[in-house]
C-alpha positions as CSV (number, residue, x, y, z in Angstrom):
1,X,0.4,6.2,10.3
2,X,2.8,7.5,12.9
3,X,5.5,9.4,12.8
4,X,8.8,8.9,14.7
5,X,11.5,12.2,15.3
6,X,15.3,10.8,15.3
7,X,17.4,12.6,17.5
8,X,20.2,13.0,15.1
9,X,21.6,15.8,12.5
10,X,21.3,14.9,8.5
11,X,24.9,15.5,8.7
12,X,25.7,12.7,11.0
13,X,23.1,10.5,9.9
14,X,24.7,11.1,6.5
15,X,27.8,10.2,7.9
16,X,27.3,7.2,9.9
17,X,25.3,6.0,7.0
18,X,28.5,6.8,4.4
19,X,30.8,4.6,6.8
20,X,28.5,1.7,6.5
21,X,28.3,1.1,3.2
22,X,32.0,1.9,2.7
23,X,32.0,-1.4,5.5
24,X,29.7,-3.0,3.1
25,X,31.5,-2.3,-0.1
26,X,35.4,-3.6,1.7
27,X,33.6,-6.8,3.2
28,X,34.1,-5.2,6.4
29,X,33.2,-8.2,8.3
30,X,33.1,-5.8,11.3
31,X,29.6,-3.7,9.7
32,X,27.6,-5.3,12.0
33,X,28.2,-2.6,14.7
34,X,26.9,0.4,12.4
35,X,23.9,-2.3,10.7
36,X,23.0,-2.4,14.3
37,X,23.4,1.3,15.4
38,X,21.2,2.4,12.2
39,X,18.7,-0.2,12.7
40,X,18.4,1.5,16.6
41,X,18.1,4.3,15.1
42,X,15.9,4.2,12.3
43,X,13.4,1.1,12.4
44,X,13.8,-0.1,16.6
45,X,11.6,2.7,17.9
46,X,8.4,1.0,15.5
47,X,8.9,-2.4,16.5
48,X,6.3,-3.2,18.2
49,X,4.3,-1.5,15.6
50,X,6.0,-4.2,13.0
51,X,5.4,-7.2,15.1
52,X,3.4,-9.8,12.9
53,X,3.6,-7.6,9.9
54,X,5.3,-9.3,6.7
55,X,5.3,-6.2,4.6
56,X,7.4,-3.1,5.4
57,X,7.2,-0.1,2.7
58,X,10.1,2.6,3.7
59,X,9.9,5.9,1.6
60,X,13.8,7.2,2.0
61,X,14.5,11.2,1.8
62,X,18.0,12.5,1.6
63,X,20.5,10.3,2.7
64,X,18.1,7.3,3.5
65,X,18.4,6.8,-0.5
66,X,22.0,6.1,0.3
67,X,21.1,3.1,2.6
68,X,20.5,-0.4,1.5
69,X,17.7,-0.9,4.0
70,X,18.1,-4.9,2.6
């Protein structure tokens, strides 16, 4: 297992993650830009870690439980 440190506050995270799903739940056609900055954030520094895998198991805390990782 390996662990990966985001360089970001709870409070923005919490934020930034807040404004997406308020994208999400307008049919904000426009929520690709924050799907993308999350995804950058959050799952892009294991990618080549998930390459050829077909099961991902993500174990949210805090605000993750807030994000539809879908």
């Amino acid at each position: 297992m390996n662990v990966y440190t985001i360089s970001i506050r709870r409070s923005d995270l919490a934020e930034r993650i807040e404004e997406f799903r308020r994208q999400l739940a307008r049919r904000d056609l426009r929520f690709s830009d924050a799907a993308t900055m999350l995804y950058d954030l959050l799952v892009r520094p294991a990618r080549a870690q998930l390459e050829n895998k077909h099961n991902l198991v993500i174990v949210p805390d805090g605000a993750l439980w807030q994000l539809p990782f879908q």
